[in-house]
C-alpha positions in Angstrom: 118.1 59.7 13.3 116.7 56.1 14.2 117.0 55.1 17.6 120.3 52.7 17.4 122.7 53.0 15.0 122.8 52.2 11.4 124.4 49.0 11.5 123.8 45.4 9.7 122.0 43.2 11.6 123.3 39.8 11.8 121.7 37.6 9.6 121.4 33.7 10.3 124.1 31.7 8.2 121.7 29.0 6.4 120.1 29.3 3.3 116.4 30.3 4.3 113.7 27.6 4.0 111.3 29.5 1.7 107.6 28.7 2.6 105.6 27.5 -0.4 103.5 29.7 -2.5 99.8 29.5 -1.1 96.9 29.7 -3.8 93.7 30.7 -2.5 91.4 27.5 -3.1 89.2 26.9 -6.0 86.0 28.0 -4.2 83.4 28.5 -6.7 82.7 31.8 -8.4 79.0 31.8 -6.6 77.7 29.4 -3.7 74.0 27.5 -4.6 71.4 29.5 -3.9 69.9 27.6 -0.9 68.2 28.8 1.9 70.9 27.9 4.3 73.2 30.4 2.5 70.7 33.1 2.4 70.0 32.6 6.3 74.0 32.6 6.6 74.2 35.9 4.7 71.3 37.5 6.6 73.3 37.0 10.3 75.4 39.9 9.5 72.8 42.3 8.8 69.5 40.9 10.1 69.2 44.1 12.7 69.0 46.5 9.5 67.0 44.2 7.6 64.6 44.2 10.5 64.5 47.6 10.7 63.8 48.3 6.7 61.6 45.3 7.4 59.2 46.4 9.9 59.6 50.5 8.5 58.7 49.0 5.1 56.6 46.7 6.4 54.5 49.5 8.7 54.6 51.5 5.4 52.4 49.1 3.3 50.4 48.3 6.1 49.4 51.8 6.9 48.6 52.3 2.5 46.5 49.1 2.5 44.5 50.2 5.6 44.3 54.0 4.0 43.4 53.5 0.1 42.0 49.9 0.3 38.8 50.6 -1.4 35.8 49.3 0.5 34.3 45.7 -0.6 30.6 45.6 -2.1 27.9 43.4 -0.2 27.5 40.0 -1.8 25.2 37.2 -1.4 25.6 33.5 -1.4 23.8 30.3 -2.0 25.2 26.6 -2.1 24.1 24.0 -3.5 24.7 20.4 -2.5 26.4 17.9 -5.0 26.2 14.0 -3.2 28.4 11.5 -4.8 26.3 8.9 -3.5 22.3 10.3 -3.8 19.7 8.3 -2.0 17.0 6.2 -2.2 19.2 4.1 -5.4 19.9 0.4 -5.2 21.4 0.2 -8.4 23.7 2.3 -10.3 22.0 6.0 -10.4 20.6 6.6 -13.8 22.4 10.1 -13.9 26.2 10.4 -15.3 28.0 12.1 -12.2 28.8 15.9 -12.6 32.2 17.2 -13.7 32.3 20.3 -11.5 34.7 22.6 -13.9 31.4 21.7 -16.8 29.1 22.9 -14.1 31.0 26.3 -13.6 30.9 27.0 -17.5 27.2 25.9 -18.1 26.2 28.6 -14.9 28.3 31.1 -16.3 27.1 30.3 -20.1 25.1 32.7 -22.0 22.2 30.5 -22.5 21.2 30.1 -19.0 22.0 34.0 -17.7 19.7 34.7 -20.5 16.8 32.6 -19.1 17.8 33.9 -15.3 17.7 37.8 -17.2 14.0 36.6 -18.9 12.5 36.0 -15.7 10.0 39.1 -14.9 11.6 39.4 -11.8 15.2 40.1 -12.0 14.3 41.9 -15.4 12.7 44.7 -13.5 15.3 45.0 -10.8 17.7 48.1 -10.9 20.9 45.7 -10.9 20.0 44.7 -14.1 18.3 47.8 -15.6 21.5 49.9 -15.0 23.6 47.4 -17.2 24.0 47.8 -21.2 24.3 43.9 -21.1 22.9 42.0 -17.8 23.9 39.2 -19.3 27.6 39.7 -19.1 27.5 41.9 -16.2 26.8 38.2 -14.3 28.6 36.0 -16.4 31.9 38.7 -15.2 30.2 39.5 -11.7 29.3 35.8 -10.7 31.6 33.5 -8.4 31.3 29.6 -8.9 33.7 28.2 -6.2 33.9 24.3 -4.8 35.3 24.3 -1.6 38.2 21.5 -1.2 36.9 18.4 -0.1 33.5 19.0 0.1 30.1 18.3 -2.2 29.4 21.5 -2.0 29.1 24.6 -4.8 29.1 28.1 -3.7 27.2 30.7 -6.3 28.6 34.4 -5.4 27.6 37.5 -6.5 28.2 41.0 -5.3 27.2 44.6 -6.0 25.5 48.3 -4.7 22.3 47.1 -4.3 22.2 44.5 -1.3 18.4 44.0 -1.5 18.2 42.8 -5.0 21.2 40.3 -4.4 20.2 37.5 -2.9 17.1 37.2 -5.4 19.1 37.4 -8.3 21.6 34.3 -6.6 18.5 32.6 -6.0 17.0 32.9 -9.9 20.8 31.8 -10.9 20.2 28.9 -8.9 16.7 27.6 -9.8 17.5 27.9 -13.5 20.2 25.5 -13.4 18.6 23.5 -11.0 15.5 23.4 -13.3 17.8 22.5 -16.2 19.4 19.7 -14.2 16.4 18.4 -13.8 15.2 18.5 -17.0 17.6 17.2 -18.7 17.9 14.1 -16.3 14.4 13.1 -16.7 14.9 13.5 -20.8 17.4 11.5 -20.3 15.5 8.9 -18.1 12.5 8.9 -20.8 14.8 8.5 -24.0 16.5 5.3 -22.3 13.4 3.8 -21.4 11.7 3.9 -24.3 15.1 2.6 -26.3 15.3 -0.1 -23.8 11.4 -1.4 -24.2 11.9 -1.2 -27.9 14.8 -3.1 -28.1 13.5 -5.7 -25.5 10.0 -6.0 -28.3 12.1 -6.6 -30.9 14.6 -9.6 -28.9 11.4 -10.9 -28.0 10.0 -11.2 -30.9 13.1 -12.6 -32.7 13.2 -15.4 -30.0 9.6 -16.7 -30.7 10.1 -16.7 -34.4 13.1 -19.0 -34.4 11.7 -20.9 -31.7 8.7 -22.4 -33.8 11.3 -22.8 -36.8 13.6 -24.7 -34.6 10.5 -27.0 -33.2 9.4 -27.7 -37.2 12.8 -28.7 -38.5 13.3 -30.9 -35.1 10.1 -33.2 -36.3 11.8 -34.5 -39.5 15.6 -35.0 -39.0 15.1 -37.8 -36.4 17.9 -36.5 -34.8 16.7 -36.7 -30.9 17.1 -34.3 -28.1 19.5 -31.8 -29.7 20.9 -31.0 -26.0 21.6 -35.1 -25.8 23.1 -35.2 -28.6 25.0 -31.9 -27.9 26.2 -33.6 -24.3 27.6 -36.9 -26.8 29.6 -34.9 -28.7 31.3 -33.3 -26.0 31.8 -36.4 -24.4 33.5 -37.9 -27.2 35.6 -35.0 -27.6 36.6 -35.1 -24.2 37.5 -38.8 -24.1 39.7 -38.1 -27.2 41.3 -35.0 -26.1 42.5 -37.2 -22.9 43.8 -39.8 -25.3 46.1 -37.7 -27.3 47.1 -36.2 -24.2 48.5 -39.5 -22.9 49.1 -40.4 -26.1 52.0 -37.9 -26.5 52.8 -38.2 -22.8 53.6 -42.0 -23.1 56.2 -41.2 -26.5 57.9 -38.4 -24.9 58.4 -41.2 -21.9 60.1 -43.7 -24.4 61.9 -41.4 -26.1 63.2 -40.5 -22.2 63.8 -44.2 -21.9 65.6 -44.9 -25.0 68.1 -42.1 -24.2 68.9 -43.4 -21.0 69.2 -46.8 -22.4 71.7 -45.8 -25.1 73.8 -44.0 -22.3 73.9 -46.5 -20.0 74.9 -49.5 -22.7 78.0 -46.8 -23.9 79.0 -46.6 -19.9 79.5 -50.5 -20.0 81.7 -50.6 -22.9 83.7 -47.5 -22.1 86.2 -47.4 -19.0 84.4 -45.5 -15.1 85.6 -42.6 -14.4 85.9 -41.9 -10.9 83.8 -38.6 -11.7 80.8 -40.5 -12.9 77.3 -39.8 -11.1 77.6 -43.0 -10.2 80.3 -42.7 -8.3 79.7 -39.6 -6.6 76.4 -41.0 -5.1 78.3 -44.0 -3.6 81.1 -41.8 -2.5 78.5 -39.5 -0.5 78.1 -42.7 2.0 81.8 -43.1 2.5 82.2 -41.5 6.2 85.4 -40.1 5.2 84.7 -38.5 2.1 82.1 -36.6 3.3 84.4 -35.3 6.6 87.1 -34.4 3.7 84.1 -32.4 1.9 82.9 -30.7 4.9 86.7 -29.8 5.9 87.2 -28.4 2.4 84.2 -26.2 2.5 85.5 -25.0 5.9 89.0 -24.2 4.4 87.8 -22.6 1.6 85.4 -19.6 3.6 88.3 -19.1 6.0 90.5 -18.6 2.9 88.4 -15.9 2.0 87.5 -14.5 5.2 91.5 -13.9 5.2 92.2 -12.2 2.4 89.3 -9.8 3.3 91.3 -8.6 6.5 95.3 -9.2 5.1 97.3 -8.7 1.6 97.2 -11.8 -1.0 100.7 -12.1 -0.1 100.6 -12.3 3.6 102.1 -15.5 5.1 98.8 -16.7 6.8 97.0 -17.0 3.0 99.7 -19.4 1.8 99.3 -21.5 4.9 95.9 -21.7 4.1 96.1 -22.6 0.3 98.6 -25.5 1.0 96.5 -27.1 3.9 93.8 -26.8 1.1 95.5 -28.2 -1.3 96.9 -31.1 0.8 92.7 -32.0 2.3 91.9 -31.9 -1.9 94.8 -34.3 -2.0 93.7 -36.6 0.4 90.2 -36.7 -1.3 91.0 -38.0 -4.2 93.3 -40.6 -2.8 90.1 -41.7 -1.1 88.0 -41.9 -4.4 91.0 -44.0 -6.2 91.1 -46.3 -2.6 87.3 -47.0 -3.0 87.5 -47.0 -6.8 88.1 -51.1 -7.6 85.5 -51.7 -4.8 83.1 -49.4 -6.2 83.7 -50.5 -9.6 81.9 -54.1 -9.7 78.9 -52.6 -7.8 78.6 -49.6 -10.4 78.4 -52.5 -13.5 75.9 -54.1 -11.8 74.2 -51.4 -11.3 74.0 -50.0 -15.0 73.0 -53.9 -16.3 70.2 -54.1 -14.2 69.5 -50.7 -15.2 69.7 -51.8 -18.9 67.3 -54.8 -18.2 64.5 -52.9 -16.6 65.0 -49.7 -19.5 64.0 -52.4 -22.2 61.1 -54.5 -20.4 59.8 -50.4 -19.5 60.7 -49.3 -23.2 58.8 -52.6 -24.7 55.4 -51.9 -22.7 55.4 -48.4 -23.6 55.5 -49.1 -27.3 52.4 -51.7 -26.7 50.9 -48.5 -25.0 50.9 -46.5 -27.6 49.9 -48.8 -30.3 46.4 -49.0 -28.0 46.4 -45.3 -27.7 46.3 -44.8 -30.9 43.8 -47.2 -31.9 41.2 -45.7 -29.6 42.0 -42.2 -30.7 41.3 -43.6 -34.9 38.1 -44.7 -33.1 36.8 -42.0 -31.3 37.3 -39.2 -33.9 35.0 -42.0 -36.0 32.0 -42.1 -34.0 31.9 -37.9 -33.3 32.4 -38.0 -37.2 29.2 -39.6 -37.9 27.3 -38.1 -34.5 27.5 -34.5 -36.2 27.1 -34.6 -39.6 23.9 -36.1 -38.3 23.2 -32.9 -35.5 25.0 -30.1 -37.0 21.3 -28.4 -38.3 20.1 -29.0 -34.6 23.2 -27.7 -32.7 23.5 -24.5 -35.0 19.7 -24.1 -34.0 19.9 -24.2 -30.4 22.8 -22.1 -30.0 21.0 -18.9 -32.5 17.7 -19.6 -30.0 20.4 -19.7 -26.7 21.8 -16.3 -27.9 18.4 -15.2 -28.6 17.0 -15.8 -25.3 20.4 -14.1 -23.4 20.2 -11.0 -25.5 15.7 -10.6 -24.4 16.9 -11.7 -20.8 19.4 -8.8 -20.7 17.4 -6.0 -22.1 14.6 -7.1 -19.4 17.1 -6.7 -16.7 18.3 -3.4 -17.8 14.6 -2.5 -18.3 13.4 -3.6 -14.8 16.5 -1.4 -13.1 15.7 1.8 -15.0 12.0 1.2 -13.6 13.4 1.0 -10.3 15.4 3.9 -10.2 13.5 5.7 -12.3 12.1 8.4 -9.5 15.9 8.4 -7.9 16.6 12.2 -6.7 18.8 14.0 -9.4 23.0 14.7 -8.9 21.9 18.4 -7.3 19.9 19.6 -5.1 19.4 23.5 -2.9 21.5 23.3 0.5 20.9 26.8 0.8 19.2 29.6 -0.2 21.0 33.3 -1.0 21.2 35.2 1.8 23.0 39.1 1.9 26.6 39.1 4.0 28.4 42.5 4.7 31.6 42.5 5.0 33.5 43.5 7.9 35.6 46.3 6.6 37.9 46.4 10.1 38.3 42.7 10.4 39.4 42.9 6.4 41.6 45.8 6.1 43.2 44.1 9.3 43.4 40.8 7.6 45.1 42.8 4.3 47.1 45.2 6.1 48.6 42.0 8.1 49.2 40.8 4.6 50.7 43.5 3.5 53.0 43.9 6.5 54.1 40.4 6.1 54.8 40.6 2.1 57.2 43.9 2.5 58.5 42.3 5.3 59.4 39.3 3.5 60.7 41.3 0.8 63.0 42.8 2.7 64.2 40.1 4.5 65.3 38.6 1.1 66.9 41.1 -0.6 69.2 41.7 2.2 69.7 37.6 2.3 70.1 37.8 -1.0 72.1 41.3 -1.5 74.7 39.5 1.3 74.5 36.4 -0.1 76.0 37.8 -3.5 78.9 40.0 -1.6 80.0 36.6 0.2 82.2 38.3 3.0 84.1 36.8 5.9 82.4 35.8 8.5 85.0 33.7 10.8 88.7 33.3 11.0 87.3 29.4 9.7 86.2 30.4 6.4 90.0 32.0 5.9 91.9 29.0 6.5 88.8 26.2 5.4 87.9 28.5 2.3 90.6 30.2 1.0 93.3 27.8 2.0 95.6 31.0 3.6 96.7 29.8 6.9 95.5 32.1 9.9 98.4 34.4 11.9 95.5 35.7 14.4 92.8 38.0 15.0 92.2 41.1 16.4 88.5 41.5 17.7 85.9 44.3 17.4 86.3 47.6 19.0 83.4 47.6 21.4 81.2 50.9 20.6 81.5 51.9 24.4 84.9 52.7 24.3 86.5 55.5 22.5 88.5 55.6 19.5 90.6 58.9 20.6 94.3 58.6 20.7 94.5 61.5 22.5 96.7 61.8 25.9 94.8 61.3 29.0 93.5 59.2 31.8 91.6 55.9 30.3 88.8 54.2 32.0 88.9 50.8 33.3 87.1 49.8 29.9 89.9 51.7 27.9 92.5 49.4 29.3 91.2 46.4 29.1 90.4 47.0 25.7 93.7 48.2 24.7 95.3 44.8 26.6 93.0 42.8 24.7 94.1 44.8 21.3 98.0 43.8 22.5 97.5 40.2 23.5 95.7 39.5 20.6 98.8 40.9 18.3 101.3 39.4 20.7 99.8 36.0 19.5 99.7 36.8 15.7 103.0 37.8 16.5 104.5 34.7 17.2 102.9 33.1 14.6 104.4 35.7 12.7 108.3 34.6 13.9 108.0 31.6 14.1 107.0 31.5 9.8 109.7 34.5 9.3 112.2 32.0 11.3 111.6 29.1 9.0 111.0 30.8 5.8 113.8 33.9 6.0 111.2 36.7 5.9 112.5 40.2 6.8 111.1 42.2 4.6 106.9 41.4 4.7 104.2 43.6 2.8 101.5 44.0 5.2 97.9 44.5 2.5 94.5 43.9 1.6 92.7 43.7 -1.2 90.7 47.0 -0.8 90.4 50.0 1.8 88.7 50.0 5.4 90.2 46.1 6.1 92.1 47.3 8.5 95.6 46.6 7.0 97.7 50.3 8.4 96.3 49.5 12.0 97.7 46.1 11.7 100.9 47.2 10.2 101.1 49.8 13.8 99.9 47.1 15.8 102.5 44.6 14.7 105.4 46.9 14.3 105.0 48.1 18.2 104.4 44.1 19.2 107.8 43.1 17.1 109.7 46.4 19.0 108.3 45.1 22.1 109.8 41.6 21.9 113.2 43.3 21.5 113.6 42.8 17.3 114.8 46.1 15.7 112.0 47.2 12.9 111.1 49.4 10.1 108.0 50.7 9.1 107.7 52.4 5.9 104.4 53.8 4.9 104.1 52.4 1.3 100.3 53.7 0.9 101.8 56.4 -1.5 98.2 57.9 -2.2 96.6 57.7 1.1 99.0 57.5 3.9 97.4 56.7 7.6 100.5 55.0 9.5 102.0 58.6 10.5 99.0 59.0 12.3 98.8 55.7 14.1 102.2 56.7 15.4 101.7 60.4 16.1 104.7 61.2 14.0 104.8 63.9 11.2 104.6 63.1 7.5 107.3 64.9 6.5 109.8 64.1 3.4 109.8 60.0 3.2 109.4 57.3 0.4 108.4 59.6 -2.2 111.0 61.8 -1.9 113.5 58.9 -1.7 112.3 57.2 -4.8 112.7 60.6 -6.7 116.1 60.7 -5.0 115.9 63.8 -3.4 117.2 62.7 -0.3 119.0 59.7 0.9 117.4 56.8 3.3 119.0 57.9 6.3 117.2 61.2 6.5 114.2 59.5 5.5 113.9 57.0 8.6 112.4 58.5 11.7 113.0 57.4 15.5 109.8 56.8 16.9 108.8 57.0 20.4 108.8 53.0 21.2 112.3 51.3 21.1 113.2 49.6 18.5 111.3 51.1 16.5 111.7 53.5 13.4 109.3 55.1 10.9 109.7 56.3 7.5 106.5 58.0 6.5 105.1 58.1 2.8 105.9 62.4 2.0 104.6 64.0 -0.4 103.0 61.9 -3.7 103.2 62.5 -7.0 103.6 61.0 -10.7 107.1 60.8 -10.9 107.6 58.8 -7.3 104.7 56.4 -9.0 106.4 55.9 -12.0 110.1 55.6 -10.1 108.1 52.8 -7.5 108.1 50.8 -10.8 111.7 51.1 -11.7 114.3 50.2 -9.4 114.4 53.1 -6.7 112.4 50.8 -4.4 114.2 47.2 -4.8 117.5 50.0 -4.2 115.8 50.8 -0.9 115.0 47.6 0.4 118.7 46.7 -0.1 119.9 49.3 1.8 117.7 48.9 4.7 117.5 44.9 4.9 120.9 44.3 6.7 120.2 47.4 9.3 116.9 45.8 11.2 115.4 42.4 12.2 112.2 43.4 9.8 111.3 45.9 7.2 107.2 46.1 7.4 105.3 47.7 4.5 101.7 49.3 4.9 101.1 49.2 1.2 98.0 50.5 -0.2 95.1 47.9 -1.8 95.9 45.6 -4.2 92.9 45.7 -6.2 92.1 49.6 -6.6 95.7 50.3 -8.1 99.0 48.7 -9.1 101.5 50.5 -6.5 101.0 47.0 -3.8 102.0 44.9 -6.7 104.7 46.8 -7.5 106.3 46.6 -4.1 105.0 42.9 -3.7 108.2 41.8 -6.3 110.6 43.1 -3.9 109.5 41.7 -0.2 110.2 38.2 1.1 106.5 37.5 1.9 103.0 39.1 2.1 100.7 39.2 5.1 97.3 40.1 4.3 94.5 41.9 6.5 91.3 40.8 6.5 87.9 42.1 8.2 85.2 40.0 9.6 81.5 41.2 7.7 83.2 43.6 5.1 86.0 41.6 3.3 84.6 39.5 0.6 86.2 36.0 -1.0 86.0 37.0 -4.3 87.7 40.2 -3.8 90.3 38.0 -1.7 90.9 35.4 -4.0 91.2 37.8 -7.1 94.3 39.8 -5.0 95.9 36.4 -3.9 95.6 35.4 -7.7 97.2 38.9 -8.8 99.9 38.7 -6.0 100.4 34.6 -6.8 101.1 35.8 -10.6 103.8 38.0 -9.9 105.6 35.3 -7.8 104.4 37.1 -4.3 103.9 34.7 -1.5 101.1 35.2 0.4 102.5 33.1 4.0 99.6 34.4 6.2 96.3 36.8 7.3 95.6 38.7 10.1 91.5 38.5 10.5 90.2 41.7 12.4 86.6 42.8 13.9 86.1 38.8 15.6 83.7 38.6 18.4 85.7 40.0 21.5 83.5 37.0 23.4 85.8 34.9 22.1 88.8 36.5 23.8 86.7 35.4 27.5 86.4 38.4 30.2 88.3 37.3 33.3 90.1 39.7 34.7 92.8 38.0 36.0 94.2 37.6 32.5 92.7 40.9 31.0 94.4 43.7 33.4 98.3 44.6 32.3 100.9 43.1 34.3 102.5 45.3 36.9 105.9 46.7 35.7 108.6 45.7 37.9 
C-alpha cells in the first residue's frame, strides 16, 4: 500500500496556463567544416586520440626505421647560371636560359648519347651493366634549381660510388661544350649577317648620292635643305593663320549671341531672377545675412530630423522660421528692385554699344585673315612644284644614311661583346656524398611519426565532428532552443558507484550532497514551470539509452518527496526497466500487468522507503501490454492516479529506438528530457523533439548530466549536509 492514503489531491481552481510548445531550433543538418569545429570536436576525446596517436604514430616510426631500404651513394656537380655575366657593356649577345629547356636538353637523348660515346664512361661498369645507358641516365639523373638561386644541381646515384662523380662530370662538360658551341655559332651567323647587310646599305647610299648631286646641277632649284626650311616656314605661318582664323569667328559668333540676348532683355520686362540682378543683390548687406541665415536653417533642419521623427514639434518650428527668413528675402529683392532697375538698363545698353564696336572689328579681322591665308597657300604652291624632285631625293638619301648608320652600330656592339663569357659556366665539380643512413631513417621515422599522428588527430576531429554531441548546458538552451532545468555533474572516478549499505568516505558524501543540491535546483525550476503551466503528470526521456534519463527520474522523484509534494513514479521503460533498482525495491507485478488488466492500480503502487514517495515498477513485459500501451489502458491509468498525488513521473524508455515513449508522450502534461554532456548528440536530439513536437508533446525543459563538477566550486562550508535538528 502507498504510504498515505489514496485520496485526491487538491488541485488548484484556475484553468492551467499551458506553456508553449518548444521546437528545437533550425540548427543545420551538418556545421562547416572548419578547423575551429574540428578543434571543438577533438576536446572531448583528445586523451584517446593522443594515445592512438603516439601508439600509431610509434608504430610507423618503428616500420620506417626497420624496412626503410638503404639509399645508394650519389654524386653532385653544380653549375652556375648568372643573370648578369661579366665583362658586357652592352646587352649580352646570348638569349638568357629558360631553366625547365635546360632540364629537357640534359636529360635528351642526343646529348646522354654523346656523354655514353665518350671512351671513358663507355668502359665503366655503370654503364656496361645496362641494356640501354642511355635511359638508365636520362631515368637515373636529377636536374634540380634550388629556389632563388643561379644555381643547377646535376644528381646521379648508384652501386658503384667510384665511377659516379666521373660520369656527373662527363654529363656536365657535354652540355657545357654544347652551350658553348652553339653561342659562338650563334655569335658568327650574326656577325656575318650584320656586315653584309651594312655592305649592301652602304653601297645603296653612295649610288643615290651621286644621282642626287647630277639631277641637283640642272633644276636650278638651290640648296634643297633651304628650300626644304621655306616650305616649312610657309606652312607654319599658314597653319597659325587658320588657327586664328577660326578662333576670331567662333569669337563673333560668341559676340553676336550675346548681343541678340541682351537687345531681347531691353525690350522684355527684368525679372528679379535675372543674373543681373543677382550680382547686384550679392552687395546688398542684408541679402547676403538673409542667405547665410538660410543656409544655417536649412543644415540644422536636417541635422534634426536625423535625431527626431518628421513629425516632431521641433521640425515644424524649424520649417516655419525657414519659411518666414525665405519670406523676408524676397521682400528685400522687390525693395531694391525699382532701384536696381535703372542701373541694370544701363548696364545692358552700354553692353549693347561695346558688343557691336567688338563685333564690327572682328569681322575686319577676319577679312585680313583670310586674305593672308589665299596668300600664303600661293607662294608654298609655286615653292614645290619647283622642289618636289629635290625634297623626295634628300629624304630616300636621309633614310639611306639612318638605315648604314644603324647596322654599323649594331655591328660595332657585336664586336664588342663578341668574347663576353657564355650564360653557364662549372661552379663545381662532382664529387661522391654518402648518405647518413641514421641521421635519415631519423629524419623519415620523425616523418612518419608525425603523418600517423596527424592522421589520427583528424579522424577523431573529424569522427566527433560528424556525431556533434553536447558539450555544455549552453549549447542546450543557445542550440536547441530547450530551456535548461539544471545539471547534474560527473561522477568523479574516485568515488564508488555501489549502493550498497555502509559507512561512506568523506569523498562519498560530498559527492552524494553535490548529486542532491544540484537536483534541488532543477527541482525548483521544475515547480516553478509545473506551477505556471499545470503539469502533474511529466514523462521524464531521452532520445536514446546511457543519457541518464532513470537516474534523473530517482533523483527528482526523491528531491520532489523531500520538499513535502506527494509523487508517483512508474517505471514506463517496459523493455528495460532500471528504476526498481535505483530504489532498491522489487520488480514485482506493475504496469504491464495493469495494462493487461490483471490487477488493479492499487496493488500495483508500492510504498517506498522515502516519504512521499510511491513506486510502481514496470513487471513483467510482453506483446500484449505493448500492444494495450497503445490503446487506452494507460490514458485509464493516468486518470486514476492524477487526482491521488502532487506529480505522476514517468521513466519512459528512448524515443528514438522504439515507439513505447511516444505512446505514453500523448497522455502526460509535459516532457522533461535528459541529456548527457560528450555522448548526446543534436541530431539525435532534435529528431526526438521533432517526433514528440508532432504528436502534440511539449517538450517544457532538460536536465543536462556529466557537467564539470568544477563548476559546482569545492568549499566546504556549502558542500557538507546540514546537521539534522
Amino acid at each position: 500500500m502507498p504510504n498515505q492514503p489514496l485520496i485526491p489531491v487538491n488541485s488548484p481552481a484556475v484553468a492551467p496556463n499551458y506553456a508553449p510548445r518548444i521546437e528545437a531550433a533550425p540548427l543545420p543538418a551538418h556545421q562547416p567544416l572548419t578547423l575551429l569545429n574540428l578543434l571543438r570536436g577533438l576536446r572531448r576525446t583528445w586523451k584517446t586520440a593522443l594515445a592512438f596517436a603516439v601508439l600509431l604514430g610509434t608504430m610507423a616510426a618503428a616500420c620506417i626505421w626497420l624496412f626503410l631500404p638503404p639509399a645508394k651513394p650519389g654524386a653532385f656537380a653544380k653549375i652556375y647560371f648568372p643573370s648578369a655575366p661579366e665583362r658586357t657593356h652592352y646587352e649580352h649577345p646570348d638569349p638568357p636560359l629558360k631553366e625547365q629547356t635546360q632540364k629537357e636538353r640534359i636529360l635528351s637523348r642526343k646529348m646522354l648519347a654523346k656523354v655514353v660515346a665518350r671512351p671513358e664512361i663507355a668502359e665503366l661498369v655503370t654503364i656496361t651493366e645496362k641494356n640501354d645507358p642511355v635511359a638508365y641516365l636520362a631515368h637515373e639523373l636529377t636536374i634540380e634549381f634550388p629556389p632563388g638561386a643561379e644555381i643547377m644541381r646535376i644528381t646521379l646515384q648508384g652501386d658503384h660510388p667510384a665511377e659516379l662523380p666521373a660520369i656527373v662530370n662527363a654529363v656536365k662538360d657535354v652540355y657545357l661544350a654544347e652551350i658553348k658551341s652553339e653561342s659562338e655559332n650563334r655569335r658568327d651567323e650574326r656577325e656575318a649577317r650584320l656586315r653584309q647587310m651594312h655592305a649592301k646599305a652602304e653601297n645603296e647610299y653612295k649610288v643615290a648620292l651621286k644621282i642626287a648631286i647630277k639631277k641637283g646641277d640642272g633644276v636650278g632649284s638651290g640648296d634643297p635643305q633651304t628650300v626644304a626650311f621655306m616650305q616649312r616656314r610657309l606652312q607654319e605661318q599658314r597653319d597659325q593663320a587658320e588657327i586664328d582664323l577660326q578662333f576670331t569667328r567662333k569669337e563673333l559668333e560668341k559676340m553676336n549671341r550675346e548681343l541678340q540676348t541682351s537687345s531681347r532683355k531691353l525690350t522684355e520686362p527684368l525679372d528679379v531672377n535675372d543674373a543681373l540682378y543677382d550680382s547686384i543683390f550679392q552687395t546688398d548687406e542684408e541679402i547676403v545675412f538673409f542667405t547665410k541665415q538660410r543656409k544655417e536653417i536649412d543644415l540644422k533642419l536636417t541635422e534634426r530630423k536625423r535625431l527626431v521623427a518628421p513629425d516632431h514639434p521641433s521640425i515644424k518650428e524649424i520649417e516655419v522660421e525657414a519659411r518666414n527668413l525665405l519670406t523676408k528675402l524676397e521682400d528685400r529683392k522687390k525693395d531694391l528692385q525699382p532701384s536696381l532697375e535703372s542701373r541694370v538698363r544701363q548696364k545692358l545698353n552700354t553692353d549693347v554699344s561695346r558688343l557691336k564696336i567688338d563685333i564690327r572689328d572682328g569681322e575686319i579681322n577676319e577679312q585680313k585673315l583670310a586674305a593672308r591665308i589665299e596668300k600664303l597657300t600661293g607662294e608654298a604652291k609655286d615653292l614645290g612644284s619647283a622642289t618636289l624632285d629635290a625634297q623626295g631625293t634628300h629624304k630616300t638619301l636621309q633614310k639611306l644614311k639612318e638605315e648604314s648608320d644603324s647596322l654599323e652600330t649594331a655591328l660595332n656592339k657585336l664586336m664588342s661583346e663578341r668574347d663576353a663569357p657564355i650564360r653557364a659556366g662549372t661552379l663545381e665539380d662532382a664529387i661522391v656524398v654518402i648518405p647518413n643512413e641514421s641521421s635519415r631513417k631519423t629524419r623519415f621515422a620523425g616523418m612518419a611519426f608525425a603523418g600517423m599522428a596527424g592522421f589520427v588527430f583528424i579522424c577523431f576531429a573529424f569522427a566527433e565532428y560528424r556525431t556533434r554531441r553536447i558539450g555544455s548546458p549552453d549549447e542546450v538552451a543557445l542550440g536547441l532552443g530547450v530551456p535548461v532545468m539544471g545539471t547534474v555533474p560527473a561522477r568523479p572516478k574516485r568515488v564508488s558507484r555501489s549502493t550498497s549499505v555502509g559507512p561512506a568516505g568523506a569523498e562519498q558524501v560530498l559527492w552524494e550532497h553535490l548529486i542532491n543540491e544540484s537536483v534541488d535546483s532543477a527541482r525548483t525550476l521544475f515547480l516553478h514551470t509545473a506551477d505556471a503551466n499545470a503539469l502533474h503528470v511529466v514523462m521524464i526521456t531521452s532520445a536514446v539509452g546511457g543519457e541518464g534519463k532513470t537516474s534523473l527520474s530517482c533523483q527528482l522523484a526523491r528531491s520532489l518527496a523531500r520538499s513535502g509534494r506527494r509523487v508517483l513514479l512508474i517505471d514506463g521503460d517496459l523493455r528495460s526497466p532500471a528504476a526498481h533498482m535505483q530504489l532498491g525495491m522489487p520488480n514485482n507485478t506493475g504496469l504491464c500487468e495493469l495494462l493487461r488488466r490483471e490487477i488493479v492500480f492499487q496493488t500495483a503502487i508500492q510504498p517506498s522507503p522515502i516519504a512521499h514517495l510511491d513506486f510502481m515498477p514496470a513487471g513483467r513485459c510482453d506483446s500484449l501490454s505493448i500492444q494495450e500501451l497503445a490503446r487506452d489502458g494507460f490514458p485509464r491509468l493516468l486518470d486514476d492516479v492524477r487526482p491521488l498525488y502532487d506529480f505522476v513521473l514517468i521513466d519512459s524508455c528512448p524515443i528514438l529506438p522504439v515507439a513505447d515513449a511516444l505512446l505514453m508522450a500523448r497522455s502526460v502534461d509535459g516532457v522533461l528530457l535528459s541529456l548527457m554532456c560528450d555522448y548526446s548528440q543534436i541530431e539525435r536530439i532534435q529528431t526526438a523533439c521533432q517526433k514528440l513536437n508532432s504528436i502534440g508533446a511539449r517538450v517544457f525543459g532538460a536536465v543536462v548530466h556529466g557537467t564539470k563538477v568544477e563548476s559546482y566550486g569545492h568549499s566546504s562550508r556549502y558542500l557538507m549536509p546540514v546537521s539534522q535538528a
